[in-house]
C-alpha positions as CSV (number, residue, x, y, z in Angstrom):
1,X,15.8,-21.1,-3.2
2,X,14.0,-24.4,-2.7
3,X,10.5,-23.7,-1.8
4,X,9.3,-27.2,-2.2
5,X,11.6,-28.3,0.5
6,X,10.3,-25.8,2.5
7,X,6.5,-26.5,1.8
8,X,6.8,-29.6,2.6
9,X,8.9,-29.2,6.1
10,X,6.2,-26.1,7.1
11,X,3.7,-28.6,7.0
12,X,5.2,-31.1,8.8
13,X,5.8,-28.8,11.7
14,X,2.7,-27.5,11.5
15,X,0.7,-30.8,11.7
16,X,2.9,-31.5,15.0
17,X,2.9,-27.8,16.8
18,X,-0.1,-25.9,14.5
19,X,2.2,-23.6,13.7
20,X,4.9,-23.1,11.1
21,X,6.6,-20.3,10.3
22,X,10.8,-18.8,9.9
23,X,12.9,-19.5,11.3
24,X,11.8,-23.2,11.2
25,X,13.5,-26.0,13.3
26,X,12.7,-29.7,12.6
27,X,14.2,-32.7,14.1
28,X,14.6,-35.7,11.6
29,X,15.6,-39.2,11.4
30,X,18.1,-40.2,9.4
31,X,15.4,-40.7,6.1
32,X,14.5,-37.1,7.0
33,X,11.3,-37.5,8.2
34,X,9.9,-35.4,10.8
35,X,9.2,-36.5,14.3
36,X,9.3,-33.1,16.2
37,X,9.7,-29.5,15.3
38,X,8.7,-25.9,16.1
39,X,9.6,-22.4,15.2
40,X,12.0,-20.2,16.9
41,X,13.8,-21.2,20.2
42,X,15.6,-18.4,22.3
43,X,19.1,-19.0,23.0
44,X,18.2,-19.7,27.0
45,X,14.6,-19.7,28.1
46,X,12.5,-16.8,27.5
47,X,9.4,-15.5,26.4
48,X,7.5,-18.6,27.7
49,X,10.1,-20.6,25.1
50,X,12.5,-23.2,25.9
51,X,15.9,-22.6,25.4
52,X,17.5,-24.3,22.6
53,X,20.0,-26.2,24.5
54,X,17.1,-27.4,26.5
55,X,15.2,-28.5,23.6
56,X,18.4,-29.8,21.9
57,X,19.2,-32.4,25.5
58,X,16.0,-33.3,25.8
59,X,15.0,-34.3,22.3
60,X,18.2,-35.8,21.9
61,X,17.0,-37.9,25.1
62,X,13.5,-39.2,23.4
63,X,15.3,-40.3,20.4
64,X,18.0,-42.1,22.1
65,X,15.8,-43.4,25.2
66,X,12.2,-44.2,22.4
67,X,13.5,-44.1,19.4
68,X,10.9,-46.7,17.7
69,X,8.2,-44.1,19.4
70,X,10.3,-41.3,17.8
71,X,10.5,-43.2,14.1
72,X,6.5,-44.4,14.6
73,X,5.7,-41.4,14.8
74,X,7.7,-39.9,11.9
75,X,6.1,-42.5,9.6
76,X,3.0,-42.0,10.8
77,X,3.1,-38.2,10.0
78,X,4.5,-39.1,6.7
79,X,1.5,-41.1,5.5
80,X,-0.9,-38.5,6.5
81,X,0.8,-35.8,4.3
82,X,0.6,-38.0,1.7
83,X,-2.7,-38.1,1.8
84,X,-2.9,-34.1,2.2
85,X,-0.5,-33.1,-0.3
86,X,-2.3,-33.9,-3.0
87,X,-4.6,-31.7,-2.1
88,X,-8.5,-32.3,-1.0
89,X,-10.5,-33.3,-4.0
90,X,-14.7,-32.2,-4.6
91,X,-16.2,-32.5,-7.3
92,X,-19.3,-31.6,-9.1
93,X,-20.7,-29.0,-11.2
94,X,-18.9,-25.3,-10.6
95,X,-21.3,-22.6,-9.9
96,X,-21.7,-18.9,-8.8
97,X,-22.8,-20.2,-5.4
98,X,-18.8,-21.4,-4.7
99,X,-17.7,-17.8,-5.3
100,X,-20.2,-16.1,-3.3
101,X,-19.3,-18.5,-0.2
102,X,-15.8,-17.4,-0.5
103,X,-16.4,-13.9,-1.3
104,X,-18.8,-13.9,2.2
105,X,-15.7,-15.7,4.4
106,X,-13.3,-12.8,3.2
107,X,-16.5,-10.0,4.4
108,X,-16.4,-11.5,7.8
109,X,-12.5,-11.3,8.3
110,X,-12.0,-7.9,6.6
111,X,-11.5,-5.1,9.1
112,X,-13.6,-2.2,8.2
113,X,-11.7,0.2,10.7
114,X,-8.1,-0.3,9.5
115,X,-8.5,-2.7,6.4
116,X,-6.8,-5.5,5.7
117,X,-7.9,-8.9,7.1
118,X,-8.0,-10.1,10.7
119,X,-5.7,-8.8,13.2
120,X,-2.1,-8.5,14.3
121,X,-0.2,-9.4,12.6
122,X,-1.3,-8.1,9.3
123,X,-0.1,-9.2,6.0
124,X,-1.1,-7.7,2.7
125,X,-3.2,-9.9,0.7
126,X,-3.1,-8.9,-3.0
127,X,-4.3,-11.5,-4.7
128,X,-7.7,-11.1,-2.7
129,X,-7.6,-7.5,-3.7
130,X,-7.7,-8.4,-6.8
131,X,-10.6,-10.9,-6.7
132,X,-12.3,-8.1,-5.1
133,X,-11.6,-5.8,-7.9
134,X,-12.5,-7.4,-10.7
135,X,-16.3,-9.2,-8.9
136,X,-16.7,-5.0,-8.7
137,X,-15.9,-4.6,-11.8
138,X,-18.4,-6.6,-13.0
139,X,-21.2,-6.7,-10.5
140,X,-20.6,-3.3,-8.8
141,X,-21.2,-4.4,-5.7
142,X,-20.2,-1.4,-3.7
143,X,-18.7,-3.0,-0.4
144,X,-16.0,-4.8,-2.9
145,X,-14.4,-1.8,-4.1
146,X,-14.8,0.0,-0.6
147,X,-12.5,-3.2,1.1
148,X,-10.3,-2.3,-1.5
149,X,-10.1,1.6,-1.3
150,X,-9.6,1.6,2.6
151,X,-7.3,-1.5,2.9
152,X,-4.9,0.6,0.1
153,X,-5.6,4.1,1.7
154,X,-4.7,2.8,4.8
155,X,-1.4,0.9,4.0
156,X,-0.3,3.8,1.9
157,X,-0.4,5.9,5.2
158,X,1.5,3.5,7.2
159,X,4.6,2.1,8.3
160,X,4.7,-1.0,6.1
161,X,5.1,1.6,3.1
162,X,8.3,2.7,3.3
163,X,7.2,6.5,3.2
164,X,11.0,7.4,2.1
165,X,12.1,5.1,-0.1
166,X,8.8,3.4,-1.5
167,X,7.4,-0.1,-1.6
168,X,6.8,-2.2,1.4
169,X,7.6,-4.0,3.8
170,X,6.9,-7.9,4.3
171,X,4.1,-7.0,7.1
172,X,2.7,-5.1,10.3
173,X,3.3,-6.5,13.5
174,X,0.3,-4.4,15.0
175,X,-3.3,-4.1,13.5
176,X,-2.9,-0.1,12.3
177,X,-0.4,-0.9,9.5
178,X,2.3,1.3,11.1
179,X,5.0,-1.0,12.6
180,X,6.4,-3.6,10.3
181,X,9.2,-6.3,9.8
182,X,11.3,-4.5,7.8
183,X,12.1,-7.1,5.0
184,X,11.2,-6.2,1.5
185,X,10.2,-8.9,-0.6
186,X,9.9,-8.7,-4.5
187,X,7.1,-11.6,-4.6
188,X,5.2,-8.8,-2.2
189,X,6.0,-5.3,-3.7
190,X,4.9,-7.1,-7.0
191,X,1.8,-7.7,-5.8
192,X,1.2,-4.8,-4.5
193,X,2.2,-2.8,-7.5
194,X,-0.1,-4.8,-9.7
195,X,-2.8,-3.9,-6.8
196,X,-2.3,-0.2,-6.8
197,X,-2.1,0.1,-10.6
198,X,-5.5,-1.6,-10.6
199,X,-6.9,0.4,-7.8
200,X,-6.0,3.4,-9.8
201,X,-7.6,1.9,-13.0
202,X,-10.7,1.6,-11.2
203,X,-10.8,4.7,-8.8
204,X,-8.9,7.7,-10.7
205,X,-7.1,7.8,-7.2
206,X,-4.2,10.1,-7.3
207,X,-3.1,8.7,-4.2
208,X,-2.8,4.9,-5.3
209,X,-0.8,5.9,-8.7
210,X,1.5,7.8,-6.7
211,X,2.1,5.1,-4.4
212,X,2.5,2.7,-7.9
213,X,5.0,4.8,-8.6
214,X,6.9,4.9,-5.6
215,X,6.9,1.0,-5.4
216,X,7.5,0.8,-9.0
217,X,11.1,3.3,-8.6
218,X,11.9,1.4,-5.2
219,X,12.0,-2.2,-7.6
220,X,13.5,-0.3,-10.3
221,X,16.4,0.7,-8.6
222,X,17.1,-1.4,-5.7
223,X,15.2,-5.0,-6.9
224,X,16.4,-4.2,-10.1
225,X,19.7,-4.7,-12.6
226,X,19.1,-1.8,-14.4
227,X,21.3,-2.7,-17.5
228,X,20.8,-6.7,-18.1
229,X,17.5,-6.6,-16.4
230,X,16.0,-9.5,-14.0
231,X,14.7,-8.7,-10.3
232,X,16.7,-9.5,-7.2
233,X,14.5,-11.5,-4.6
234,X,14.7,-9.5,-1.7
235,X,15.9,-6.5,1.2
236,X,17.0,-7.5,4.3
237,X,15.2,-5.8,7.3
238,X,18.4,-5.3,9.1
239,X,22.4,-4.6,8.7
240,X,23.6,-6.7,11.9
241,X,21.9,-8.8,14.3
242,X,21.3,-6.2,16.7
243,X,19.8,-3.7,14.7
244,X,15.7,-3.6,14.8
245,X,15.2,-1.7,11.0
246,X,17.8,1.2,12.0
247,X,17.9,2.3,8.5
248,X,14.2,2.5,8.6
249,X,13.6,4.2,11.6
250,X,14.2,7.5,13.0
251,X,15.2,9.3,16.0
252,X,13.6,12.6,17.1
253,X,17.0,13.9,17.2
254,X,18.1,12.7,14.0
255,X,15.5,14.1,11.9
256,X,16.2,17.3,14.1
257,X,19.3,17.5,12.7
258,X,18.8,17.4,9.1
259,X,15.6,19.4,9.1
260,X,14.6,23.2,9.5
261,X,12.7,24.0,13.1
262,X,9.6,24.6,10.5
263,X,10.5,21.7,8.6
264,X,10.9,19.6,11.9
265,X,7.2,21.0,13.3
266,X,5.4,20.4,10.1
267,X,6.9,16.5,9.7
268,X,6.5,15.8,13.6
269,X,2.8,16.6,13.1
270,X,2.9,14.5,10.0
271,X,4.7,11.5,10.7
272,X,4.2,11.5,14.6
273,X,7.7,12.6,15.9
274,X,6.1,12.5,19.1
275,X,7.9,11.1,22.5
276,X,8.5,7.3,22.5
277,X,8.8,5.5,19.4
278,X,7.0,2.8,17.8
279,X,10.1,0.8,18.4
280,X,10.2,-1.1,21.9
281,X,13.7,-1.9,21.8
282,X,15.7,1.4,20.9
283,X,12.3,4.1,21.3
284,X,13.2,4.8,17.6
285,X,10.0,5.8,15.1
286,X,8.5,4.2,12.2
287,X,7.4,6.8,9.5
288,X,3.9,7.3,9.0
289,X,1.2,9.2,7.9
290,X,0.0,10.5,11.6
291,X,-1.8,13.4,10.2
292,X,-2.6,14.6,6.2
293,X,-1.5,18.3,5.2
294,X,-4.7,20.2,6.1
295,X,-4.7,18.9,9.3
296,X,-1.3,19.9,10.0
297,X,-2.1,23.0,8.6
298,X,-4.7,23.5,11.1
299,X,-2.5,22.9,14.1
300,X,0.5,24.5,13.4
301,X,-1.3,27.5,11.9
302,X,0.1,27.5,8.9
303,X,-1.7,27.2,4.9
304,X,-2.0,23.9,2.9
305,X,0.1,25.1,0.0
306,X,2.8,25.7,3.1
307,X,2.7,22.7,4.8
308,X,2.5,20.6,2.1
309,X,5.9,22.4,0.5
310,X,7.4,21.9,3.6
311,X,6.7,18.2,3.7
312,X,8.2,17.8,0.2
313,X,11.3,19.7,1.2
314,X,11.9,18.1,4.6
315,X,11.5,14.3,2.9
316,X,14.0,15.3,0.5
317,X,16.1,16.3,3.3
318,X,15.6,13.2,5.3
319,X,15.9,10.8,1.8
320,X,19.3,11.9,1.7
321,X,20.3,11.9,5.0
322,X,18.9,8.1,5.0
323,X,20.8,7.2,2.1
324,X,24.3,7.8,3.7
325,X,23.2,5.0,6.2
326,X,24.6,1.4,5.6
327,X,21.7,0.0,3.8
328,X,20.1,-3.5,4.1
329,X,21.8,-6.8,2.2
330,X,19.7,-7.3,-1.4
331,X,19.8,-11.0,-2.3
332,X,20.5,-10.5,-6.2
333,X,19.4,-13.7,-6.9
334,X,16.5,-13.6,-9.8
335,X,13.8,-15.9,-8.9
336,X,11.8,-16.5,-12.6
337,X,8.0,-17.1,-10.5
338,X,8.4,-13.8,-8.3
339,X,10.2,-12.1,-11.7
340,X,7.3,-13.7,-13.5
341,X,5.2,-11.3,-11.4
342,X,7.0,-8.3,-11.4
343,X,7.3,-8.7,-15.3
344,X,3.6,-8.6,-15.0
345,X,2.8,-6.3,-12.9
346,X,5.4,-3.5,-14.5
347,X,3.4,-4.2,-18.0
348,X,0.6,-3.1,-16.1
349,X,2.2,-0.3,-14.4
350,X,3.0,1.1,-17.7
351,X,-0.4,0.6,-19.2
352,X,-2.0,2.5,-15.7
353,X,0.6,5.2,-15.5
354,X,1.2,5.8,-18.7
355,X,5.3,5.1,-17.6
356,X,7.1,3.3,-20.8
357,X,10.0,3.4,-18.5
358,X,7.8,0.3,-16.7
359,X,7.5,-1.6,-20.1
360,X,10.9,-1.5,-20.8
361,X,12.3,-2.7,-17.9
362,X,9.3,-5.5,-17.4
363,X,10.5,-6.5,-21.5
364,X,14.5,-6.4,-20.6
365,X,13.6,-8.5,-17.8
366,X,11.7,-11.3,-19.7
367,X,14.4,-11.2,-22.4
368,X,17.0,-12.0,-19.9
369,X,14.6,-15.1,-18.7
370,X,14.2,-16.2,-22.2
371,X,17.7,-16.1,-23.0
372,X,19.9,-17.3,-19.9
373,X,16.7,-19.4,-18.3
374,X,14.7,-21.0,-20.9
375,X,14.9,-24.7,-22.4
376,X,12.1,-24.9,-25.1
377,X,11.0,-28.7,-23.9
378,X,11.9,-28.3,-19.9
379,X,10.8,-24.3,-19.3
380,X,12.3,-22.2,-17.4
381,X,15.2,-22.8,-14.1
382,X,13.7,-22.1,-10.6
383,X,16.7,-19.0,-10.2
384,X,19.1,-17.6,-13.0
385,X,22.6,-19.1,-12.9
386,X,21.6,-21.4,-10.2
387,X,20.9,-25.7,-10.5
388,X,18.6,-27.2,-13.3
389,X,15.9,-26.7,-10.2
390,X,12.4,-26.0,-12.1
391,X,8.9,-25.7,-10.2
392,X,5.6,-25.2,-11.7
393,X,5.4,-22.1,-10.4
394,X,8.2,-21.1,-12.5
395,X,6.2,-22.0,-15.6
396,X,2.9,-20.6,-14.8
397,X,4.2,-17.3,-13.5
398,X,6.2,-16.7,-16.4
399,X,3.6,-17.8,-18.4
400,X,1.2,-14.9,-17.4
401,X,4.3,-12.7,-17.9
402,X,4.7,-13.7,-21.8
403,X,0.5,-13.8,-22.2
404,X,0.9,-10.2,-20.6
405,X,3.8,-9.0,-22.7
406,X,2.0,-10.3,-26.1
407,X,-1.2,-8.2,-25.2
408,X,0.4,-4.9,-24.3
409,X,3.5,-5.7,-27.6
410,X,1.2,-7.7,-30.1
411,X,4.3,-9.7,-30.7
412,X,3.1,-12.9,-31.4
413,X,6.5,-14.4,-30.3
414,X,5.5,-14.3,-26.4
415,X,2.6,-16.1,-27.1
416,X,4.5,-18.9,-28.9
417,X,6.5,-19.0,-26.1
418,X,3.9,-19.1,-23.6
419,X,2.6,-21.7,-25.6
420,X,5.7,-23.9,-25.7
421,X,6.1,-23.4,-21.7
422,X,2.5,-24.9,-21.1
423,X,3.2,-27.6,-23.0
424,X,6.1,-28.5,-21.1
425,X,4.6,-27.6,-17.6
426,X,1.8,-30.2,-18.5
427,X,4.1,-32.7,-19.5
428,X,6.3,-32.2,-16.4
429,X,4.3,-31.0,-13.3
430,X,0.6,-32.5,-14.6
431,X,-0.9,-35.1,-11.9
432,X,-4.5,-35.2,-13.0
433,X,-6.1,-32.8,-12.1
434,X,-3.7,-30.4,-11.2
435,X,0.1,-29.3,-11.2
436,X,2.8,-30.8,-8.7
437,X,5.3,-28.3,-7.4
438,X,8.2,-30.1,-8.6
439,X,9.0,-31.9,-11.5
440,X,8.1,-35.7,-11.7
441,X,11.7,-36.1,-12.3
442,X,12.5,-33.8,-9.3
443,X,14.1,-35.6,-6.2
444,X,11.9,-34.1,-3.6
445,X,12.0,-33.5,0.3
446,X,9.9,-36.6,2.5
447,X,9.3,-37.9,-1.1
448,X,5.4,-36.7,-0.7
449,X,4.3,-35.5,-3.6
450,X,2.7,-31.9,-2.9
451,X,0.1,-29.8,-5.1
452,X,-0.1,-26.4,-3.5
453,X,-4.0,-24.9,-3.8
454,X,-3.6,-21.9,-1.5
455,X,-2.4,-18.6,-1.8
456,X,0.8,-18.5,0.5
457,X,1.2,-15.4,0.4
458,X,2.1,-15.7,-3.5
459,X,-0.3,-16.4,-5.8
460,X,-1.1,-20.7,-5.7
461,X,0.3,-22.1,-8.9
462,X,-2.1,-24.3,-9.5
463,X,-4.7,-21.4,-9.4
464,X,-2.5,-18.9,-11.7
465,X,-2.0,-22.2,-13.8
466,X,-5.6,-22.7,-14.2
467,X,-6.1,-19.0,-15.4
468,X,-2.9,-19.4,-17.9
469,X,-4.7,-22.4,-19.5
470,X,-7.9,-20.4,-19.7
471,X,-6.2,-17.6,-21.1
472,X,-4.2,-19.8,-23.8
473,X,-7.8,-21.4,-24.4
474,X,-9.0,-17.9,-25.5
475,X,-6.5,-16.7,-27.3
476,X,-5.2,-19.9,-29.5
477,X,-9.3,-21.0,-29.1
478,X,-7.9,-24.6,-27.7
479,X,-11.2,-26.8,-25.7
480,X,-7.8,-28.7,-24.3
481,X,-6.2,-25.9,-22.4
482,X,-9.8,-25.1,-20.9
483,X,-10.7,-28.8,-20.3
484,X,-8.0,-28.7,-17.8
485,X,-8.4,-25.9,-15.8
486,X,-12.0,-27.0,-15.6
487,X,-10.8,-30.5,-14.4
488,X,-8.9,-29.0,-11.6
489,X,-11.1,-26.3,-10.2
490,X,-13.9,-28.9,-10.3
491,X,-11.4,-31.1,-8.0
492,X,-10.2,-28.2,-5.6
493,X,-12.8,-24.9,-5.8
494,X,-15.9,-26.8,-3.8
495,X,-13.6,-28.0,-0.9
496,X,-11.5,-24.2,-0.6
497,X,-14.8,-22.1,-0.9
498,X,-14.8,-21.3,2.8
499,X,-11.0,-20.1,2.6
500,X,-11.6,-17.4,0.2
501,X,-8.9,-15.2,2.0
502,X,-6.2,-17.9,0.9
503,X,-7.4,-19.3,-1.9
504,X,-8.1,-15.8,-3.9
505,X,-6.7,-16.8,-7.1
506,X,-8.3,-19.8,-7.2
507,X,-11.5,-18.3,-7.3
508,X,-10.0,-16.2,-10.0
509,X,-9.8,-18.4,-12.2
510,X,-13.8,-19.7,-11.1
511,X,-14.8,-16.0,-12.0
512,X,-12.4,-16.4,-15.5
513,X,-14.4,-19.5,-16.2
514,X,-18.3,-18.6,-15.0
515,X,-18.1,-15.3,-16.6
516,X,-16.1,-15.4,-19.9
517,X,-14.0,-12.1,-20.5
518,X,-14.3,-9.4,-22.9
519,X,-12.1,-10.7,-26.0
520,X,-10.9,-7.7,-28.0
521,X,-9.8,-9.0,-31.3
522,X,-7.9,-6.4,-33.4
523,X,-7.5,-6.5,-36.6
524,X,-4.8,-4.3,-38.8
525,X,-1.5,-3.7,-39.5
526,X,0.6,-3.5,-36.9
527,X,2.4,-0.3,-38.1
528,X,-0.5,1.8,-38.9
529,X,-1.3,4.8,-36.7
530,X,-5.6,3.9,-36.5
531,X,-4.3,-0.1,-35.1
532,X,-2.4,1.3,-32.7
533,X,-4.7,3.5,-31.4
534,X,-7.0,0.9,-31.0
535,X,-4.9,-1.4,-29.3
536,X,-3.8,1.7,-26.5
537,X,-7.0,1.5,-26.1
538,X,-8.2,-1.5,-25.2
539,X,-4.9,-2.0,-22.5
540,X,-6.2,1.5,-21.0
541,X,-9.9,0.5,-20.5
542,X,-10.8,-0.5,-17.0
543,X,-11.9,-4.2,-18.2
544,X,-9.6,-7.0,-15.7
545,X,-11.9,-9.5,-17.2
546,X,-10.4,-8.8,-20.6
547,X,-8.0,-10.6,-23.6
548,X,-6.4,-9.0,-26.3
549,X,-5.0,-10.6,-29.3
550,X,-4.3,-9.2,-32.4
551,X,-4.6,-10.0,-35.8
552,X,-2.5,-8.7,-38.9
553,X,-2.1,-9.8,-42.3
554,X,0.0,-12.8,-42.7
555,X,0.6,-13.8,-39.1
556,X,-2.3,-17.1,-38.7
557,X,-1.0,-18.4,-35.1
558,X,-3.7,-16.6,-33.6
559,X,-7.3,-17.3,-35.0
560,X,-10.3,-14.5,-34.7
561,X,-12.8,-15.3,-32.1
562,X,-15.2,-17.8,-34.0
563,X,-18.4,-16.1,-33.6
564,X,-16.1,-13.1,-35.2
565,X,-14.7,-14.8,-38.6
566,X,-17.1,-13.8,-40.8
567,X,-17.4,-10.3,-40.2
568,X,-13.4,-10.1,-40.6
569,X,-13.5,-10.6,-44.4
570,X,-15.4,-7.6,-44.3
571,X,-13.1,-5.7,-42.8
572,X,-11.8,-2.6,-44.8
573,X,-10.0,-0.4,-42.3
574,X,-8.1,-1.1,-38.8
575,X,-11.1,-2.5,-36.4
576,X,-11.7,-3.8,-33.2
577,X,-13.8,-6.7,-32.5
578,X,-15.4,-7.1,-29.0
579,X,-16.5,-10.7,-28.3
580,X,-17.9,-12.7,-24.9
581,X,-18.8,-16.2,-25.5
582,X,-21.0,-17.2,-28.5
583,X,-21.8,-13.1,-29.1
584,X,-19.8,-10.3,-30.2
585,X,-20.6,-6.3,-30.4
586,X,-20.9,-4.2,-33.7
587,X,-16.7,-4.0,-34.9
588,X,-16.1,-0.4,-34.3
589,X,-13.1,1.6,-35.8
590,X,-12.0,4.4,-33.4
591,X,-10.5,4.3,-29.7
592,X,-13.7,6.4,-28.2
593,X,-16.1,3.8,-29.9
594,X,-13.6,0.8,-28.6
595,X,-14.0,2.5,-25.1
596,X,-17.6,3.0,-24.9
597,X,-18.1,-0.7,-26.4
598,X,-16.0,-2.0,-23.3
599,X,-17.8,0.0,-20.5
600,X,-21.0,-1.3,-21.8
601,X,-20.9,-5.0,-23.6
602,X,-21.2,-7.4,-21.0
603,X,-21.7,-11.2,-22.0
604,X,-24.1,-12.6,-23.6
């Protein structure tokens, strides 16, 4: 619930140990400034760890026996995060040459074999996906969307993706994908939806839309409240402290028990019911994809069409047997910046899958936020029913969920909103150039002012505030919006270029800003049949380098593109205008010639 507080004590461990990470332990003086810290401590020694009580005696020792050495030392780590916190600062002209050096650091850590990037453990990376999508998208450089394709194949097939109950898990403890910590997060099966819904765009995959969908029914009705909408922050991985992700996992007797004998021998082959488990502690197994159908149909001797009916029947089978286990806490509180994303990444869903089911719920869920969250000059709270906590993550997430929700409604409403929230995100998190995580008004933790650049694992908010103020630049054809998020990713995109793996969004918003977008301007009214049709499709065209904004009679909050205006009064019929920069294509009139404009204009 108070992320900034725990940015800012990560950090401070980490600069003492090189390592941060939950559960965090820090030792403070009374101003609460760090003097030592780690991670996690055993009860008694083990695993090459002190016990706590040891580390408890013998820190309680330094500060009592040196505590001006204890206090120095504090102080001393408190002026250098000042310095840090506000981020390292470049400078200079932006260029292509800044996005190709971070584009060749994520190359050399991706793992061709496996996918993903580096080693054990693993964590899903999303927002890099998605930098990787769109440079593919417009420079079809094969190797991009291959990273993509096997890094989604392979966590579809493994144990992070909860091959029962959909979604995923927070990450893999080994290298393969298959054994994870069983948490679910929101902020992460967001991402991930928005990744396969993309991947699907861009491949024609069945395989990634019906993992969409999965994670998209898991949020629906677990993350979800299904009536006043909103999404809850978050599965626990276990029931009881000494359970290791029983709910998850299966034994070989167990499944026995619940499935056929031809059942059982098709989903041992499938899933690796095999001897030992995956789990150390209990020998229990993590489902995963061991072996696809034809395979199994080669071994056990039987056709496709069988093995894969049996599959279908023994998961039912097992689904149900699972869901008379005690499952995992949900933490129902609703979190706008991770809501902010799943907002978004449901419109997309619904634009990808065709699933209005998605849109609804995404729409339900921003109403709620508007209505119980929202203060038109302060933005939106940090968590629903919670303190008057805002962060500017909060804004700029939600931001991109009201720009996302105007393009795929037309309701020029959201974009007034969005409008109103940037304004007040500048006014309270702007430290030239770039966005504090708290207020200026906020008492903060260490009282070190912090501007967070890299993607951790969310999305950075200065990065997804850059590519809001880019968008609202666009869209409401404001130099001032753009100004800024040029001012700040002259500051921090030179100095982050060889962290591309963290800093994904970032670099984003440098491809948002080198490469302007496909703006589709449509112009009609809203009710008729031929606007519609235009507007479904330009949300279904493959184009993540695009902005939509739409135009009807009597609504003037959202001007035509420029180099556009004059060929508007011209305009007898519904028509979509296609602009990039200072040139536009011929209007065109129907969906196909909409579609065949967007596969082709590039910018001029």
């Amino acid at each position: 619930e108070r992320p900034d507080i725990d940015a800012r004590y990560q950090n401070a461990v980490s600069a003492i140990t090189g390592q941060g990470g939950w559960p965090l332990t820090a030792f403070l003086t009374p101003e609460g400034k760090v003097f030592f810290g780690g991670t996690y401590f055993p009860k008694s020694d083990a695993y090459g760890r002190p016990g706590f009580k040891r580390v408890l005696l013998r820190v309680a020792a330094y500060y009592r026996d040196r505590r001006d050495e204890a206090v120095e030392a504090a102080e001393q780590l408190h002026r250098q995060m000042a310095l840090v916190f506000t981020g390292p600062q470049g400078g200079g002209a932006l260029d292509r040459a800044h996005l190709e050096t971070a584009l060749a650091s994520i190359r050399r850590v991706f793992d061709p074999a496996e996918g993903g990037f580096g080693g054990a453990p693993k964590f899903p990376h999303p927002s890099t996906l998605a930098l990787l999508l769109r440079v593919h998208a417009r420079t079809r450089q094969d190797d991009l969307l291959e990273m993509v394709v096997r890094t989604l194949g392979k966590m579809a097939r493994g144990g992070i993706h909860d091959q029962l109950g959909g979604g995923f898990h927070r990450y893999a403890t080994d290298g393969r994908w298959n054994v994870p910590h069983f948490e679910k997060m929101l902020s992460d099966n967001a991402g991930l939806l928005h990744s396969y819904a993309q991947a699907f765009q861009a491949t024609g995959t069945a395989l990634f839309a019906e993992v969409a969908r999965d994670t998209a029914n898991f949020m629906a009705t677990v993350l979800a409240d299904p009536v006043r909408g909103g999404f809850y922050g978050s599965q626990d991985a276990d029931v009881g402290p000494d359970d290791d992700g029983a709910y998850f996992t299966w034994a070989m007797g167990e499944a026995k028990e619940v499935l056929t004998a031809d059942e059982f021998a098709v989903l041992a082959e499938h899933y690796h019911l095999h001897g030992q488990g995956e789990m150390h502690a209990d020998g229990r197994h993590v489902l995963f994809v061991d072996r696809e159908a034809d395979v199994v149909a080669a071994v056990t001797g039987r056709t496709v069409d069988e093995v894969r009916a049996l599959i279908a029947s023994g998961r039912q089978k097992m689904t149900g047997a699972r869901n008379l286990r005690k499952a995992p806490y949900v933490d129902t509180a609703c979190y706008a910046n991770w809501n902010g994303m799943a907002i978004s990444a449901f419109l997309a869903a619904s634009v990808a899958l065709n699933e209005p089911a998605c849109r609804d719920l995404a729409l339900r869920s921003l109403e709620r936020f508007i209505n119980e969250g929202y203060e038109q000059a302060r933005g939106f709270v940090h968590v629903l029913g919670g303190d008057e906590l805002r962060l500017a993550d909060d804004q700029v997430q939600m931001t991109q969920a009201l720009l996302d929700a105007y393009e795929v409604t037309g309701h020029v409403r959201y974009l007034r909103i969005a409008r109103g929230v940037i304004d007040a995100a500048l006014h309270e998190f702007w430290e030239d150039p770039g966005f504090r995580d708290a207020a200026k008004s906020t008492a903060i933790a260490l009282e070190v002012p912090y501007k967070p650049l890299q993607d951790s694992p969310t999305p950075s908010p200065n990065a997804t505030g850059a590519l809001a103020l880019l968008r609202l630049s666009r869209l409401l054809g404001t130099d001032s919006h753009r100004s800024l998020a040029e001012r700040l990713l002259a500051a921090f995109v030179p100095v982050l270029a060889q962290h591309g793996l963290y800093a994904s969004t970032l670099f984003i918003a440098l491809d948002d800003l080198l490469h302007e977008p496909a703006h589709i301007a449509i112009v009609g009214p809203r009710k008729d049949p031929r606007t519609r049709a235009l507007h479904l499709a330009a949300l279904g065209a493959w184009r993540p380098d695009r902005v939509i904004s739409h135009h009807a009679e009597g609504e003037d909050d959202v001007p035509v593109p420029e180099v556009a205006r004059a060929m508007r009064s011209q305009v007898k019929e519904p028509t979509a205008f296609v602009c990039s920069g200072t040139s536009c294509a011929p209007p065109v009139t129907t969906p196909q010639a909409l579609a065949e404009t967007l596969s082709a204009f590039r910018e001029g």
